[in-house]
C-alpha positions as MATLAB code, in Angstrom:
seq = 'XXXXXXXXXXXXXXXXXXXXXXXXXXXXXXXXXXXXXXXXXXXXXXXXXXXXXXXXXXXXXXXXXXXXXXXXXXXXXXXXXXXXXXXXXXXXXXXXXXXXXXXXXXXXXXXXXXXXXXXXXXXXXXXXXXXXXXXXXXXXXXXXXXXXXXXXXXXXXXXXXXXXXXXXXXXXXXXXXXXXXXXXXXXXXXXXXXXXXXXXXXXXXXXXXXXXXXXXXXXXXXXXXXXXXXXXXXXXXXXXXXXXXXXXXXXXXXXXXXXXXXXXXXXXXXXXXXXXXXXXXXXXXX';
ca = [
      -1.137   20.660   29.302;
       0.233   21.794   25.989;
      -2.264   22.158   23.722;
      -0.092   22.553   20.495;
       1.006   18.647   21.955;
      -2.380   18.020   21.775;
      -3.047   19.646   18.310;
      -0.176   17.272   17.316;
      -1.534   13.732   18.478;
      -5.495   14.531   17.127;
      -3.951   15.612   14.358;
      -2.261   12.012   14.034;
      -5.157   10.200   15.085;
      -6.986   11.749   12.377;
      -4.871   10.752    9.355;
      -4.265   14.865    8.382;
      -0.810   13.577    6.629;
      -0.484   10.632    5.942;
      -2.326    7.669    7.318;
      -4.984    8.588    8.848;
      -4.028    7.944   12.745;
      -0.966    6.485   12.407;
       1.641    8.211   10.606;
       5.646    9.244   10.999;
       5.035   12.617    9.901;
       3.291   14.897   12.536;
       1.240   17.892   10.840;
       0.276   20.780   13.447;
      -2.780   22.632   12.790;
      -2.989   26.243   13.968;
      -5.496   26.379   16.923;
      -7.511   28.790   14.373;
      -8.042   25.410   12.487;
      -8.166   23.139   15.497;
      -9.471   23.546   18.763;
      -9.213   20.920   21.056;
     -10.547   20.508   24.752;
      -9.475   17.286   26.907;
      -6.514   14.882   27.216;
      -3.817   13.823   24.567;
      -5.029   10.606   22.841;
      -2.565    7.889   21.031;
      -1.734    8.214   17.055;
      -3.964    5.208   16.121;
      -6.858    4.606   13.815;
      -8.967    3.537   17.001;
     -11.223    5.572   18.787;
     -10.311    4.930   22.567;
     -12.701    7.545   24.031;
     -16.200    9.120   22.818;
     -15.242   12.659   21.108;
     -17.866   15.441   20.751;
     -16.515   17.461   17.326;
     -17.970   20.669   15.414;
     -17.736   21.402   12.092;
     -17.598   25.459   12.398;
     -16.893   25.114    8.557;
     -15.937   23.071    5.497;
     -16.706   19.093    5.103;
     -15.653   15.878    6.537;
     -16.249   12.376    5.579;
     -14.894    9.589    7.438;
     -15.418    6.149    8.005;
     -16.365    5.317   11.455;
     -17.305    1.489   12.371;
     -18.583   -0.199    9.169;
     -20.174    2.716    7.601;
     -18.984    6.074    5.626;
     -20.348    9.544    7.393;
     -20.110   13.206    6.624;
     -20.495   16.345    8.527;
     -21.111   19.569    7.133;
     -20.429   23.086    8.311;
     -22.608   24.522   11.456;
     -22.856   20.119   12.163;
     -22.113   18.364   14.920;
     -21.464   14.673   16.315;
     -20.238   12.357   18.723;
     -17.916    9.667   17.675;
     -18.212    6.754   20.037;
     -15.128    4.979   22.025;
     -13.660    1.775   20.916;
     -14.519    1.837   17.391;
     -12.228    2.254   14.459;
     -12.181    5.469   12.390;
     -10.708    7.278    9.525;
     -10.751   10.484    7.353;
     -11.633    9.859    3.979;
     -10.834   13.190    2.353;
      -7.899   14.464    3.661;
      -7.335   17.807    1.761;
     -10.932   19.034    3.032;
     -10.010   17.801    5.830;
      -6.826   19.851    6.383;
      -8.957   23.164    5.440;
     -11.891   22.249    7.749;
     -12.193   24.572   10.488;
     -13.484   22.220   13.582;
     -13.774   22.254   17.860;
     -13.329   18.882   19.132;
     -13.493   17.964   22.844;
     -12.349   14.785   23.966;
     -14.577   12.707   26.854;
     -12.102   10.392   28.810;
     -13.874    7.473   31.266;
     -12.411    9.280   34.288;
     -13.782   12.645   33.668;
     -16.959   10.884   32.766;
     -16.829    9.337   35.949;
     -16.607   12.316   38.273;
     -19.261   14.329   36.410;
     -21.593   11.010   36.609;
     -20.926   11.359   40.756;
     -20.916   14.718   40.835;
     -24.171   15.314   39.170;
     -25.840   12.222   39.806;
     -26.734   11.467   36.289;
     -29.144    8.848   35.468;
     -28.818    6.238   33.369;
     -31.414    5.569   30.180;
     -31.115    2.771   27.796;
     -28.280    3.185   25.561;
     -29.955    2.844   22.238;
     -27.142    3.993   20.140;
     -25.416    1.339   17.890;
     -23.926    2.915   15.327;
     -20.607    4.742   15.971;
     -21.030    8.135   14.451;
     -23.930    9.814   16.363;
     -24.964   13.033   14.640;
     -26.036   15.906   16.912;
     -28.843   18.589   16.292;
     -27.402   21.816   16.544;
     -29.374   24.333   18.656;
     -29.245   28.031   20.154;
     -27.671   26.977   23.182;
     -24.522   24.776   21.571;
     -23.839   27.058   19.116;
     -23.244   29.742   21.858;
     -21.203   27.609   24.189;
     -19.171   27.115   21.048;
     -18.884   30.617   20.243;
     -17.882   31.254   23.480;
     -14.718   29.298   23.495;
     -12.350   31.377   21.597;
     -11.773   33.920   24.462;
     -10.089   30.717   26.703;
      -7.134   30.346   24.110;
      -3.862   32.485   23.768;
      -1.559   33.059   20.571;
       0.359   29.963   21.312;
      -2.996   27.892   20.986;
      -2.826   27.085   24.540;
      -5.440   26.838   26.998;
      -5.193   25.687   30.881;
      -6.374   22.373   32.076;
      -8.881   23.558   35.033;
     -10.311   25.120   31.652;
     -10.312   21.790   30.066;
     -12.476   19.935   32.806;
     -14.876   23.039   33.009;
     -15.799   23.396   29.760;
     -16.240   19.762   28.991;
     -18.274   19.758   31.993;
     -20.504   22.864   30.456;
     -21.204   21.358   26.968;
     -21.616   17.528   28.101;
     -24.855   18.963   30.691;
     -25.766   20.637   26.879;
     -25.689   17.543   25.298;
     -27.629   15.741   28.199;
     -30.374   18.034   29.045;
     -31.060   18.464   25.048;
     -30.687   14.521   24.120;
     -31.059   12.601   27.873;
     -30.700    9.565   26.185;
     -27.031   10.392   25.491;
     -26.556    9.165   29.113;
     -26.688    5.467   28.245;
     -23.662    6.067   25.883;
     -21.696    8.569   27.811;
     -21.899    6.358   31.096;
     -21.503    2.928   29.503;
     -18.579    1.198   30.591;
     -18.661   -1.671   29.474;
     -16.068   -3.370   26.953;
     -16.560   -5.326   23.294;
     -18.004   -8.491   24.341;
     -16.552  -11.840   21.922;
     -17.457  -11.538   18.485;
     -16.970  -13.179   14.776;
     -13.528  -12.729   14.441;
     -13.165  -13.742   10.469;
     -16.430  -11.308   10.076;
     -14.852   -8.490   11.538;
     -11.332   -8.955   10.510;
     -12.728   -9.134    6.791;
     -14.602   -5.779    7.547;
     -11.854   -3.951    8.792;
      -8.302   -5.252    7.889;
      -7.806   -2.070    6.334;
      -7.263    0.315    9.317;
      -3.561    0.276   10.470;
      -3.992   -0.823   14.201;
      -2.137   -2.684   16.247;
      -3.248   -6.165   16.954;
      -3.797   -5.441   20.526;
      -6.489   -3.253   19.173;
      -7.814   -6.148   16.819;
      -7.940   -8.252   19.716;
      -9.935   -5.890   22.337;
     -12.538   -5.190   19.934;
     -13.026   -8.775   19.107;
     -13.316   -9.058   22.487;
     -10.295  -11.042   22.977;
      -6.938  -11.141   24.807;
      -3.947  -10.746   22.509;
      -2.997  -14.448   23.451;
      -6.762  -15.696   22.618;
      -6.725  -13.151   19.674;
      -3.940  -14.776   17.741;
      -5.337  -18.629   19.038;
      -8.248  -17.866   17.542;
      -7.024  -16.357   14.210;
      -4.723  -18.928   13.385;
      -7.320  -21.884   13.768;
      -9.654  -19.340   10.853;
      -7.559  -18.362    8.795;
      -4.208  -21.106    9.327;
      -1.976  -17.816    9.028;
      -0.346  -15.570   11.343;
      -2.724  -11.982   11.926;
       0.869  -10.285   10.944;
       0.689  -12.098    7.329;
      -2.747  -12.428    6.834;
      -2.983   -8.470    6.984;
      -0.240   -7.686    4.871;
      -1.303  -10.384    2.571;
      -4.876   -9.499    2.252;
      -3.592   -5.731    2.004;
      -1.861   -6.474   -0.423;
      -4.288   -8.690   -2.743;
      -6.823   -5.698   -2.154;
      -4.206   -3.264   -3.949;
      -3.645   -5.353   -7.053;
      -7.144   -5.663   -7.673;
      -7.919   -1.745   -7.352;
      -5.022   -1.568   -9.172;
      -5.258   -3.531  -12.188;
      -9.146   -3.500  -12.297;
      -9.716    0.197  -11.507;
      -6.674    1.706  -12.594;
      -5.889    3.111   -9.275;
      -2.315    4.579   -8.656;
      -0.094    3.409   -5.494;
       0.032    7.138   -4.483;
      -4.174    6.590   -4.840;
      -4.884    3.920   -2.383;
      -1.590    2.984    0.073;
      -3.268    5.184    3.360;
      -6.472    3.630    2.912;
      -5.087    0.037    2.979;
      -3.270    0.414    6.124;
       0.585    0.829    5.405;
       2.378    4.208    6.598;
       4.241    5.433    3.434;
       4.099    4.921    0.255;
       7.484    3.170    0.023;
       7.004    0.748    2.413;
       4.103   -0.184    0.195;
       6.002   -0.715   -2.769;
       8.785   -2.853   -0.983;
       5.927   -5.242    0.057;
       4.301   -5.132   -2.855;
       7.875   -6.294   -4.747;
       8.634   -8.439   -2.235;
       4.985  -10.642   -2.425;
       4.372   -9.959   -6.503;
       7.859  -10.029   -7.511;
       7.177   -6.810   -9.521;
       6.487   -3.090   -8.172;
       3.106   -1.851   -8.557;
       4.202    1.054  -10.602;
       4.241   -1.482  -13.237;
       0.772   -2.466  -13.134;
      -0.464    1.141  -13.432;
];
């Protein structure tokens, strides 16, 4: 596996230049800045499988779920799978210095059945999970360095043994981790105007919307036009758009200010939509 490929997509999924997870332009990180252990994972703002990350140094905040986090240097955390998440501060973000390893259901699977893991009640709700650091993690992370060359690249029998090392870390210091790790279950049906409200501001697509919702894409759409009598295609843009006028001409925030955060890709697209729905661009409200 290329891991510079790899670098690429994470790098995407977590919004380093422009959007947050879902952007045109693809920013590599050097592997001194990046280190990443499992498969590639899609450009989105959704979280499609639980990721272990360390902070080795600098300061992240991100929005994971319906709540804002931040991890500090010598932190760690586990981001849980099919939840929505963004960076919040990009430009720390970029000079952050972090190891994240990536745990995919089948590799999950096999070290369940190879190691005969046992199951405890999955307590955890929220989808940021911090992790207590101890002498024993902070080794194994240490001791990664030696596995990557000057191309930042790393071989894949590596991948699947290393993941293997830290996740018996992380389960023999916090058993309980189990019940997340080895849950495979999918969002059950939920308020769809309550969580569309929440999160109409990540830039997903609406097959996305619909799984967490717990919904086929058919049902998805059924469902949204008898709430909100609009298509899910206008409502967002619509409701995107309404939410930039107001921080706009009530906070005085600039286009170049708030455009990632309320789901469109560039900044002109943003101000062609804007024109289009106001009949003015938003450089004149500012």
């Amino acid at each position: 596996m290329n891991n510079i490929s790899a670098l690429s997509l994470l790098c995407q999924w977590f919004d380093l230049s422009g959007i947050m997870l879902n952007f045109v332009n693809t920013m590599k990180e050097p592997v001194s800045k990046t280190l990443i252990i499992g498969p590639e994972l899609a450009p989105e703002q959704f979280i499609a499988e639980h990721l272990f990350l360390h902070l080795i140094n600098g300061r992240l905040e991100g929005r994971y779920g319906e709540n804002n986090y931040c991890l500090s240097s010598g932190e760690c955390c586990i981001l849980r799978k099919n939840q929505l998440g963004k960076y919040l501060n990009v430009p720390e973000v970029i000079k952050a210095t972090k190891v994240t390893f990536i745990f995919d259901q089948p590799f999950l699977r096999t070290f369940q059945e190879k190691h005969r893991s046992s199951i405890k009640l999955n307590k955890f709700t929220d989808a940021f999970v911090k992790i207590t650091s101890n002498n024993l993690l902070s080794t194994f992370i240490g001791s990664l360095n030696p596995y990557y060359d000057s191309d930042g690249q790393i071989g894949k029998s590596f991948f699947d043994l290393k993941r293997e090392e830290l996740l018996l870390i992380l389960l023999q210091s916090k058993p309980e981790l189990s019940g997340l790790f080895f849950d495979y279950g999918i969002p059950g049906k939920i308020d769809l105007e309550q969580f569309m409200n929440q999160n109409y501001r990540f830039n997903v697509n609406l097959d996305r919307f619909a799984f967490l919702t717990g919904r086929s894409l058919s049902s998805f759409k059924r469902d949204f036009k008898q709430t909100y009598n609009d298509t899910p295609h206008r409502w967002l843009l619509k409701r995107r758009l309404t939410e930039a006028r107001f921080l706009m001409e009530k906070e005085g925030k600039k286009p170049m200010e708030i455009f990632m955060d309320l789901g469109f890709e560039d900044l002109s697209h943003f101000c062609f939509a804007f024109k289009k729905h106001f009949g003015r661009s938003p450089n004149k409200l500012t």
